[in-house]
C-alpha positions in Angstrom: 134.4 79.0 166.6 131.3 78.2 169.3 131.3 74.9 167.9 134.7 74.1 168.5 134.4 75.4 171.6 131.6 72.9 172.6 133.2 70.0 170.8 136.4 70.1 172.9 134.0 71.3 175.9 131.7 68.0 175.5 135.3 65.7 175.0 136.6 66.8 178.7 133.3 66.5 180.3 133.0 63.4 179.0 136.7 62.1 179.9 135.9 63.3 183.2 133.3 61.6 183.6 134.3 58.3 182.2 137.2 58.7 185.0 134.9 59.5 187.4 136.2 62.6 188.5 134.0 66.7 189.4 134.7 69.2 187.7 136.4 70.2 191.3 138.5 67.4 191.5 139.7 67.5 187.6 140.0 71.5 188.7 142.3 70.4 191.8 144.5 68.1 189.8 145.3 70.1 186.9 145.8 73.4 188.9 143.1 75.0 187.3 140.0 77.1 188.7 136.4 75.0 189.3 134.8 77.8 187.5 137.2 77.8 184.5 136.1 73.7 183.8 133.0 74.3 183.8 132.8 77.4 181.3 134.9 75.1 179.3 132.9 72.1 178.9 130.1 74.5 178.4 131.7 75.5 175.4 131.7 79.1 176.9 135.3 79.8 177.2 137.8 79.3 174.8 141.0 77.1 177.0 144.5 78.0 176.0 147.1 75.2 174.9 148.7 75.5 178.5 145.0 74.7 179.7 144.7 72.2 177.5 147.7 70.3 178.4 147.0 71.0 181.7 143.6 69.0 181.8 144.8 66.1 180.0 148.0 65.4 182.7 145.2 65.3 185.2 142.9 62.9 182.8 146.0 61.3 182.2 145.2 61.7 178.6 147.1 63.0 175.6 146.1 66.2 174.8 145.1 64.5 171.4 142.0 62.9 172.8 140.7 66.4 173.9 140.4 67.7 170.6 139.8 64.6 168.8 136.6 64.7 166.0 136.2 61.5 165.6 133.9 58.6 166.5 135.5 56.9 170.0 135.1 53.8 168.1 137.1 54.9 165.6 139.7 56.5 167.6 140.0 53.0 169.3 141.3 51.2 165.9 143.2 54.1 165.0 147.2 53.5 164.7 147.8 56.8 165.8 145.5 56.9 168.9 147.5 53.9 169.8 151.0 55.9 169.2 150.2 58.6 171.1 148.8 56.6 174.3 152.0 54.9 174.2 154.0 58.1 173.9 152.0 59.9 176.5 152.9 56.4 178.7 156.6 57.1 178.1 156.9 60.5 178.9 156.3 60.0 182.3 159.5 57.4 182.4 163.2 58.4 182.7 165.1 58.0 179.9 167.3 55.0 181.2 162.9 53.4 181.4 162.6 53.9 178.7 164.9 53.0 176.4 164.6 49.3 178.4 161.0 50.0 177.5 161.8 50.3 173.9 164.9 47.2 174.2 161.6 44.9 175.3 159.6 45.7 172.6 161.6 45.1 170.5 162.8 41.9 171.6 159.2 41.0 171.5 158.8 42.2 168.3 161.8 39.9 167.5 160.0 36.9 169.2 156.7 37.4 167.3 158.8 37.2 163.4 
């Protein structure tokens, strides 16, 4: 379980980073204690799913890149990495967005046949 624990640890710290963001200001943004960041990128404390969903809202992330296993170049090509960005995209949209979201792409899709 450690090594879980680090994996996902090693995957936010690294997010973080690559958004520029401390472990204070990714603390600040997803309601979440400093202290309880850190002891989770140092694989020291095991971070509940309401945690987890937490952090990635404020990485603006789906939760599925936290726990991800795979190479990031890999993840990259990956259909379903692709999916899920666009799903964690439409979430933040109201319905009536997104269904004109949806109404476009498919138009495009349409256009591109």
């Amino acid at each position: 379980m450690a090594d879980l624990k680090k994996i996902v640890g090693d995957r936010i710290r690294k997010l973080r980073k690559e958004k520029g963001l401390s472990q204070e200001e990714l603390a600040y943004a997803s309601s979440l204690h400093s202290t309880y960041i850190g002891r989770i990128e140092r694989g020291e404390k095991n971070a509940s799913l309401e945690s987890l969903e937490k952090i990635a809202n404020a990485l603006n992330e789906p939760i599925e890149n936290l726990v991800s296993f795979t190479d990031d170049s890999k993840i990259q090509q990956d259909d379903f990495y692709i999916l899920s960005r666009f799903h964690h995209l439409l979430l933040s949209k109201s319905e009536n967005e997104r269904n004109k979201i949806i109404k476009i792409l498919n138009d495009i899709l349409e256009w591109l046949r």
